[in-house]
C-alpha positions as CSV (number, residue, x, y, z in Angstrom):
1,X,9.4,-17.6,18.5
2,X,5.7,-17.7,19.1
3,X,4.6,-14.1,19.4
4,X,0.9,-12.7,20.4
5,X,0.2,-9.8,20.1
6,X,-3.2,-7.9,21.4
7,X,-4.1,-4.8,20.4
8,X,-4.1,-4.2,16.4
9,X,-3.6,-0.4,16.0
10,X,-0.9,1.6,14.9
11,X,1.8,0.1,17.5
12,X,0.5,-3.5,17.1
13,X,0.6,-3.4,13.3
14,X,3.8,-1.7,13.1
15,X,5.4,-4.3,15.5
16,X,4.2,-7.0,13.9
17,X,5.3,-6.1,10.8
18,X,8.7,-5.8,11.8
19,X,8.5,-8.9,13.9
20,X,6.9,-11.0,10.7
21,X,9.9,-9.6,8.4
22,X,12.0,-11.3,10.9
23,X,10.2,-14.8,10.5
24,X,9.0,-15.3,14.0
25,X,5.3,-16.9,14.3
26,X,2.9,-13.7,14.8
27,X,-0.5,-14.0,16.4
28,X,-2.3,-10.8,16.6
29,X,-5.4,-10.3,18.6
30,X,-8.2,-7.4,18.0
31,X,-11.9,-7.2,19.0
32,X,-12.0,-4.7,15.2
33,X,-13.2,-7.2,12.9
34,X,-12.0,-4.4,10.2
35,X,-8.9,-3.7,11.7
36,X,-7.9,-7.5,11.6
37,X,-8.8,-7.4,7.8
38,X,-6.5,-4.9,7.1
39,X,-3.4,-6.2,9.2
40,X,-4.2,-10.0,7.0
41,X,-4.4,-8.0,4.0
42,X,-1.1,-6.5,4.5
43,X,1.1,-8.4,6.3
44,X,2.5,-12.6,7.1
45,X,0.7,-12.8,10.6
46,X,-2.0,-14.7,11.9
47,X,-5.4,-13.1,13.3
48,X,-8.0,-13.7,16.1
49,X,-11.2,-12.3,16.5
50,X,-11.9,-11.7,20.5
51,X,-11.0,-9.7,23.7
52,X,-7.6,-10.2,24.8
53,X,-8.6,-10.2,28.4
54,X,-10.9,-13.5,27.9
55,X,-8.3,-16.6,28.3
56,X,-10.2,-18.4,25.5
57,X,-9.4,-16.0,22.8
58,X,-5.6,-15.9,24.3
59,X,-5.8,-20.1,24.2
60,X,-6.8,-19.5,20.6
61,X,-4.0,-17.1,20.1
62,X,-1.5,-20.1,21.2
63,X,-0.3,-18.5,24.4
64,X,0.2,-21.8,25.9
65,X,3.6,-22.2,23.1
66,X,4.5,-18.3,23.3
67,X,7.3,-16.7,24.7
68,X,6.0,-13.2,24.4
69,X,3.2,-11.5,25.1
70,X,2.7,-7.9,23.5
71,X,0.0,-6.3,24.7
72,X,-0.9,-2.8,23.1
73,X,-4.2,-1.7,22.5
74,X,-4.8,2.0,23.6
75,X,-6.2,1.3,27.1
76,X,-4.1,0.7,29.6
77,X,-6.3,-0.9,32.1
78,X,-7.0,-3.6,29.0
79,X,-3.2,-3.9,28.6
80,X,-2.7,-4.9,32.7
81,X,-5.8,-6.6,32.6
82,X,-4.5,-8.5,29.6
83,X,-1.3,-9.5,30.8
84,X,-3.0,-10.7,34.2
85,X,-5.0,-13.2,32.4
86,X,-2.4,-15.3,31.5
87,X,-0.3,-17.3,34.4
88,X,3.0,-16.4,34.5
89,X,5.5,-18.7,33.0
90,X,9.6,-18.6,33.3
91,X,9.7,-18.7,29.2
92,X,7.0,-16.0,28.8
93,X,7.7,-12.5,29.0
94,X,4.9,-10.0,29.3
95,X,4.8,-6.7,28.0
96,X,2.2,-4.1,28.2
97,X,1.9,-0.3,26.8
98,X,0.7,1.8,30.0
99,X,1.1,5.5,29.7
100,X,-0.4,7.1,32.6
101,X,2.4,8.3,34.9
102,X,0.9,7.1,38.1
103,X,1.7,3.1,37.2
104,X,5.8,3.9,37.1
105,X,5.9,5.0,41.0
106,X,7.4,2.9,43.2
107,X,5.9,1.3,45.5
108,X,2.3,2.5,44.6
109,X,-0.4,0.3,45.2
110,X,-1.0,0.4,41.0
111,X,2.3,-1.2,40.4
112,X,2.6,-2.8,37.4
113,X,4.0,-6.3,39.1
114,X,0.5,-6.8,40.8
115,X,-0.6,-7.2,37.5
116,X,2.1,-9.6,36.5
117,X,4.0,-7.4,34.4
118,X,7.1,-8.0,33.5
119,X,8.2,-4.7,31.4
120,X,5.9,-1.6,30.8
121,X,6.3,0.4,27.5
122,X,5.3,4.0,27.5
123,X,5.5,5.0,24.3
124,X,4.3,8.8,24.8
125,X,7.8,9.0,27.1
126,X,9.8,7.0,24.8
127,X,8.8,10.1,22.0
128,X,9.6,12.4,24.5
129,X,13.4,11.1,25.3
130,X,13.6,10.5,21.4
131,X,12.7,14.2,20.5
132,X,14.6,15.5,23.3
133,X,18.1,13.7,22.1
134,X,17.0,15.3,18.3
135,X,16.6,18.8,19.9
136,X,20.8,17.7,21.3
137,X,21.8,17.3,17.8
138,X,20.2,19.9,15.8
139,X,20.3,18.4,12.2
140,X,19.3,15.0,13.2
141,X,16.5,13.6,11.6
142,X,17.1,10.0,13.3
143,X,19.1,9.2,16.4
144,X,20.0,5.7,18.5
145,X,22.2,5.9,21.3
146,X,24.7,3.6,22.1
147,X,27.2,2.4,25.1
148,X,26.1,5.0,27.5
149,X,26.1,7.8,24.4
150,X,29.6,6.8,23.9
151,X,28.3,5.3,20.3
152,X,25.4,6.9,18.1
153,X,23.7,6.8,15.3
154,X,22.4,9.7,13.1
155,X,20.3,10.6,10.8
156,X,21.2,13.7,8.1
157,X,20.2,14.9,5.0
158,X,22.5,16.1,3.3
159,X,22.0,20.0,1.8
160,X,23.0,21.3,-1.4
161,X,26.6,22.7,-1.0
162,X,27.8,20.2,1.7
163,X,31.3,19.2,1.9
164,X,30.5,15.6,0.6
165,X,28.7,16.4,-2.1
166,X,29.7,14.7,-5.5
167,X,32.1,12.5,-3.0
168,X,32.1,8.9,-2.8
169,X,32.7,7.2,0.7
170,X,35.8,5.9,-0.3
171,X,37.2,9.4,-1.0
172,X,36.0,10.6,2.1
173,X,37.5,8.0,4.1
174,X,41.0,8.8,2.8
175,X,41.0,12.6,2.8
176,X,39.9,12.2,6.6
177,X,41.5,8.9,7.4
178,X,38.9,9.5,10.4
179,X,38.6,5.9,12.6
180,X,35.4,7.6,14.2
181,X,32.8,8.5,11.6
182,X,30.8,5.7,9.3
183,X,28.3,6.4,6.4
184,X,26.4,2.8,7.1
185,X,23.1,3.7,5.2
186,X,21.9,5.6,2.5
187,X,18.4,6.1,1.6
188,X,17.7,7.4,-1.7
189,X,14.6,7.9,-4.0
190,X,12.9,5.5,-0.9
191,X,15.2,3.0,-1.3
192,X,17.5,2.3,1.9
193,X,21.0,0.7,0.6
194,X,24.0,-0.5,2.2
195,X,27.0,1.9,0.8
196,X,30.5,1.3,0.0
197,X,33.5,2.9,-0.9
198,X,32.4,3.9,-4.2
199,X,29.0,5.1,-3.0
200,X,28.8,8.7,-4.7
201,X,26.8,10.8,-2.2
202,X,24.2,13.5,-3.7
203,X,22.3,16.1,-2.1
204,X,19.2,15.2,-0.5
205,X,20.5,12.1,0.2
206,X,19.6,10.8,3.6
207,X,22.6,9.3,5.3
208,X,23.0,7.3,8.7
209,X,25.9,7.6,10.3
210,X,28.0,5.9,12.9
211,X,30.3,8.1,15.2
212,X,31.6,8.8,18.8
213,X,29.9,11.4,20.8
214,X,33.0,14.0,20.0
215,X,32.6,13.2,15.7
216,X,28.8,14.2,15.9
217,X,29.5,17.8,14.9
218,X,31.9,16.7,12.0
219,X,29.2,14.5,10.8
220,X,26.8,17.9,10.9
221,X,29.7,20.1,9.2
222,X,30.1,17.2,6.6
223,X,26.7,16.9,5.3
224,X,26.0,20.9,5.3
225,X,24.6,22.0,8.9
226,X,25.8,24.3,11.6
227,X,25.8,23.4,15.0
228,X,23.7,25.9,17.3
229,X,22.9,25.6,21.2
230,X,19.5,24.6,22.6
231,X,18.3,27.5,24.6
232,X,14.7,28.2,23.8
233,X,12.2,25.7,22.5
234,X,8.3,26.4,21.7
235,X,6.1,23.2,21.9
236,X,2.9,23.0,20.3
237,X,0.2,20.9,23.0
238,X,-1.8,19.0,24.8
239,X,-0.4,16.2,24.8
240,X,1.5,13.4,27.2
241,X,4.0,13.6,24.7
242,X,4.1,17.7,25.3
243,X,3.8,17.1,28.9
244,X,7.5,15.1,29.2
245,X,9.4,16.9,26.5
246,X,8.6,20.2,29.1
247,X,9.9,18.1,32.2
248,X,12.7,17.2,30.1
249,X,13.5,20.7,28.8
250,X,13.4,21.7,32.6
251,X,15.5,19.1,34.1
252,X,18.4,20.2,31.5
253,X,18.3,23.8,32.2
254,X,16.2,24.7,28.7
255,X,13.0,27.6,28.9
256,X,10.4,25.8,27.5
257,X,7.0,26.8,26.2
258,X,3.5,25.4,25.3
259,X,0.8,26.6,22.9
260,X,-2.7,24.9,24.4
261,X,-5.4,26.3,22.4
262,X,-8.4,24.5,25.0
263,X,-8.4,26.8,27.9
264,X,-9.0,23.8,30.6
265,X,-6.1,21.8,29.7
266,X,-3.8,24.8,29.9
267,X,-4.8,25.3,33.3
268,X,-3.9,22.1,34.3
269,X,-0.5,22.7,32.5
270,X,-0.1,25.1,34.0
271,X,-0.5,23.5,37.3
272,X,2.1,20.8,36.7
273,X,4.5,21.9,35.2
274,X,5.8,25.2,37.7
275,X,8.9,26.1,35.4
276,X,7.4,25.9,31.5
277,X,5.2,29.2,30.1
278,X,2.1,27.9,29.5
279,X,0.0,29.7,26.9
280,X,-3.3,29.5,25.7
281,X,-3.5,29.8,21.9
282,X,-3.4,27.8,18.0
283,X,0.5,27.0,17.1
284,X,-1.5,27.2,13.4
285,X,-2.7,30.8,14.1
286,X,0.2,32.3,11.9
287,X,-0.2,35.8,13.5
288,X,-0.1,34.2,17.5
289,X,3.2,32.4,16.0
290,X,4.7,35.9,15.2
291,X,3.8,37.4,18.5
292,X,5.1,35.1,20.2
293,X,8.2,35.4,18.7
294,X,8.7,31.9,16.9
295,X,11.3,33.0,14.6
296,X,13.8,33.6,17.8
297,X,13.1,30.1,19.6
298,X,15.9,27.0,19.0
299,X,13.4,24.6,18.0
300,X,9.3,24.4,17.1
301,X,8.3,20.8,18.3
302,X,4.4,19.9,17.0
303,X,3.6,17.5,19.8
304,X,-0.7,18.0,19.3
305,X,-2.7,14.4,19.1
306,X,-3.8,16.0,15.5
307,X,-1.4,14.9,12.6
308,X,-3.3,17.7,10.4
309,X,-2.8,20.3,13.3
310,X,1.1,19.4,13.6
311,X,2.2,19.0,10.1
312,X,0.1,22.3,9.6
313,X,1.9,24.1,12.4
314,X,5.4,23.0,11.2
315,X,4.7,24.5,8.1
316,X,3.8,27.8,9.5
317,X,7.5,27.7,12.2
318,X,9.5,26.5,9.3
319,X,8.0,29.7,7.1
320,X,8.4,32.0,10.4
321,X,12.3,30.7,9.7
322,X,12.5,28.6,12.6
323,X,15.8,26.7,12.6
324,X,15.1,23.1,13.9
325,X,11.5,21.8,13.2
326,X,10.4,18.3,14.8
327,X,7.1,17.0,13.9
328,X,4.9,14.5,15.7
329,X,3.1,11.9,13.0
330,X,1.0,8.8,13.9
331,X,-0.2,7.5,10.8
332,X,2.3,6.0,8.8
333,X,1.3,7.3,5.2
334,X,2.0,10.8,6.3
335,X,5.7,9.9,7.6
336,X,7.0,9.7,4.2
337,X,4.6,12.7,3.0
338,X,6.4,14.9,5.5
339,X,9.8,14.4,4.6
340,X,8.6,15.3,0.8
341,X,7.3,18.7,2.1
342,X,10.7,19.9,4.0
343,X,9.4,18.5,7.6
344,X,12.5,16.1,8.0
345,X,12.2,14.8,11.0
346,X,9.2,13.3,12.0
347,X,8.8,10.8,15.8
348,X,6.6,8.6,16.0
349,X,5.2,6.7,19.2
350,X,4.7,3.7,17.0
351,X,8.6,4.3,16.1
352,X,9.5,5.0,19.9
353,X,6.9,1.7,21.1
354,X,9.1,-0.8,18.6
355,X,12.6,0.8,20.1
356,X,11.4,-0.4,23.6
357,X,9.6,-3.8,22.6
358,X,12.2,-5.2,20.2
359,X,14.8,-4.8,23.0
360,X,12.4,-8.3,24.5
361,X,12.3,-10.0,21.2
362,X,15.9,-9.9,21.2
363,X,16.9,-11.4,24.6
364,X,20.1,-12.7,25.4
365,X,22.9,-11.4,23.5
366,X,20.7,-8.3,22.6
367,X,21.8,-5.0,24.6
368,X,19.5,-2.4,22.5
369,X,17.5,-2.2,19.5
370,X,16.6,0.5,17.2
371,X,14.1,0.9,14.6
372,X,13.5,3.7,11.8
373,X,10.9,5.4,10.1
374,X,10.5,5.1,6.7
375,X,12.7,2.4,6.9
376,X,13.7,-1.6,7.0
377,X,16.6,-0.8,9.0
378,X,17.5,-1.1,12.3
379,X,20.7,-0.6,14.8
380,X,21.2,-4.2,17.1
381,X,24.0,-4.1,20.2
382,X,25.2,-7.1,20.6
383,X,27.3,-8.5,23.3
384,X,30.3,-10.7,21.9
385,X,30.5,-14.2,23.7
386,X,32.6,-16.7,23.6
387,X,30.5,-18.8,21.1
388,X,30.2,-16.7,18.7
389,X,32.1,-17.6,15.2
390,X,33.3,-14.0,14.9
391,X,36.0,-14.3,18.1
392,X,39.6,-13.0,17.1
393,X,39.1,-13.5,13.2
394,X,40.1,-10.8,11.1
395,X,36.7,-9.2,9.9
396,X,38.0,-9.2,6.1
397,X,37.9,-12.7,6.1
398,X,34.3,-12.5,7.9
399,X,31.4,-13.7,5.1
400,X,28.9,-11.2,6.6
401,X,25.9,-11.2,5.6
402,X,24.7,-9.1,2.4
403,X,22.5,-6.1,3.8
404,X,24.0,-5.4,7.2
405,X,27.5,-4.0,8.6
406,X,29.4,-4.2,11.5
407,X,29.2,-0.5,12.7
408,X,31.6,0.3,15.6
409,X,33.3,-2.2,18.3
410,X,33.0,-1.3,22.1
411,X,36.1,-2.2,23.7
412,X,36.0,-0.7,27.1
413,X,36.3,2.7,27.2
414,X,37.3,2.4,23.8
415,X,35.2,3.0,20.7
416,X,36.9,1.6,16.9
417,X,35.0,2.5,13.9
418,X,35.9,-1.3,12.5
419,X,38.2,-1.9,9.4
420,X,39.2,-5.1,7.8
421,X,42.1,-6.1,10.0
422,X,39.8,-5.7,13.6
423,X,38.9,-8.3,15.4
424,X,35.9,-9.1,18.2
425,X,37.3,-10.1,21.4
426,X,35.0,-11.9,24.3
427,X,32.7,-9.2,26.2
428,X,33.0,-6.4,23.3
429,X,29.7,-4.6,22.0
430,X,29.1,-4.9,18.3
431,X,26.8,-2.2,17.4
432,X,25.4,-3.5,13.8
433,X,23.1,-1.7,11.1
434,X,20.5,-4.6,9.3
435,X,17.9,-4.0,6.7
436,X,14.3,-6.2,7.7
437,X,16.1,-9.4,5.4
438,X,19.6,-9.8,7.4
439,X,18.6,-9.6,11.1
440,X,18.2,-13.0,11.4
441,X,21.1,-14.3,9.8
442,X,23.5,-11.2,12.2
443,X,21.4,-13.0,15.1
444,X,23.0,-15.8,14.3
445,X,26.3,-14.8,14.3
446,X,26.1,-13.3,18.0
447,X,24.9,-16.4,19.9
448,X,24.1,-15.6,24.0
């Protein structure tokens, strides 16, 4: 597929990496002259030099043979305006990244379907759910939901002392003969591999795992973590992102607070949100952190538009002792950097953008897509139909292809962990884990 995409910062680069990985035809689009160098430096795509809004640069692009239209630059007036340029087509699907709040109202006069939109990505609220379901699970440093939360995927590292130390996955599966629980992933030393039975798992080790909702807390006990319960969290703003974690916080019954250090934009906090403290003051002031009591919140969440001023504050909640950290980093060569220095779990909006964007790159047979950090992996929902070459063959006589695994089988109301002798029936959900290499080829086997 034929793929343009305008706008060439952090969520345009990251999505067309993923997307040339994946062998689809990439055009992206940038008036940055230097920002278009870098992107043909480092990645398979093609480049044009020119506004996105001005049809000749989009003719350029080859819009007239895509079917999909990113557009993603950090304006979101340029994004509509984008996306208005081009005539609509029944093949062409048109995407745009608007964050201000007033555009998702219905029936407002700046409804996005005057502009010929067809799906609106806000990344800023896409972090915000994404951090909120990581405050839910405590330990997790990565987490996908699946068939209404029914399904999920989870990210722990495992600490020193944890049940499964010294273990391989084969000997775990037998002690607990547990059809509910999969190790699908292990990343280690920054490689991500694809584990089986004789796997040995080590601390530090950072393991995805399949389960049901009611398996998430083994999966915690397993790999070394208590459970606690979200009562308190401290957020470190301004932000949008800060903005709806708060709303979230307070629709779910949890006291939320946020640090603003300027003085005019924690009045206007103040003024929106009616049920979150709002405080002026540095989250990296280590003496306001103390005061505030820190140490006895749930969770610190570093949600500033300052990488420095976030990782910075983590540092000074996790030395407070603060139980659950999460840490807001845009630029990708600080994702890795953060896990190195004990900030395990990092969002990212470029992250949380590719979660909502793949889902249209993957039509048809495609019910949800995932991506990772610091990863080639992702998490694909399929829907089984009756083309598909899988249908009511055992899966241990399956030739699936090297790199990816058939994660869990949604039945229903019921959820199977698969073994060898399953089988896909007609309408199931086949909730698979891919590195970058095998996506196309599991495509493939899930035909709409």
């Amino acid at each position: 597929m034929r793929i343009v995409i305008v706008g060439a910062g952090e969520v345009g680069y990251h999505v067309a990496e993923r997307l040339s990985k994946e062998q689809h035809d990439v055009v992206v689009v940038d008036v940055d002259r230097s920002r278009l160098d870098y992107v043909e430096t480092h990645i398979d795509v093609a480049v044009v030099e020119g506004s996105g809004v001005n049809p000749v640069v989009l003719e350029e692009a080859g819009i007239d043979s895509a079917g999909l239209l990113l557009a993603v630059t950090s304006i979101d007036e340029v994004n509509l305006v984008v996306c208005m340029a081009v005539p609509a087509r029944p093949d062409l699907v048109k995407v745009a990244r608007v964050s201000n709040p007033d555009f998702y109202r219905e029936g407002d006069a700046l409804h996005p379907s005057r502009f010929g939109v067809d799906v609106l990505i806000n990344p800023e609220r896409e972090l915000a759910v994404e951090t909120f379901r990581l405050l839910q699970s405590t330990a997790a440093t990565d987490l996908a939901v699946f068939a209404g939360g029914a399904v999920q995927l989870i990210g722990l590292t495992v600490l020193e002392g944890a049940p499964v130390v010294g273990r391989t996955l084969g000997e775990l599966q037998v002690a607990s003969q547990n059809r509910s629980l999969l190790a699908v992933a292990v990343e280690r030393g920054g490689e991500t591999i694809i584990p089986d039975g004789s796997t040995r798992l080590r601390a530090r080790d950072h393991v995805y795992v399949v389960a049901t909702e009611e398996e998430i807390p083994t999966a915690l006990e397993l790999s070394g973590h208590a459970l606690t319960e979200l009562r308190r969290v401290l957020i470190a703003g301004p932000s949008r992102e800060a903005f709806y974690l708060a709303r979230l916080l307070d629709q779910h019954g949890v006291h939320g607070t946020i640090l603003v250090s300027d003085p005019e934009m924690a009045r206007e906090f103040a003024e929106r949100l009616e049920h979150t403290l709002i405080l002026q003051g540095d989250a990296t002031d280590v003496e306001l952190m103390e005061f505030e009591g820190a140490a006895e919140t749930d969770a610190f969440v570093a949600l500033t538009e300052e990488d420095e001023a976030n990782i910075i504050s983590s540092l000074v909640a996790r030395d407070l002792g603060v139980r659950q950290i999460i840490t807001l980093v845009n630029r990708t060569d600080y994702l890795p950097l953060a896990r190195r220095i004990g900030l395990e779990t990092a969002v990212s909006p470029r992250i949380s953008a590719a979660n909502a964007i793949l889902r249209y790159v993957r039509r048809g047979s495609v019910n949800r897509v995932a991506v990772f950090k610091d990863s080639d992996a992702e998490v694909i929902s399929f829907q089984v139909s009756e083309d598909s070459p899988l249908i009511n063959r055992p899966l241990e006589e399956v030739d699936f292809p090297d790199h990816a695994i058939l994660a869990a089988i949604v039945h229903g109301d019921d959820v199977t962990i698969p073994r060898g002798a399953d089988r896909l029936q007609v309408g199931d959900e086949a909730i698979v884990f891919a590195l970058a290499d095998a996506v196309s080829a599991v495509t493939m086997l899930f035909p709409s």
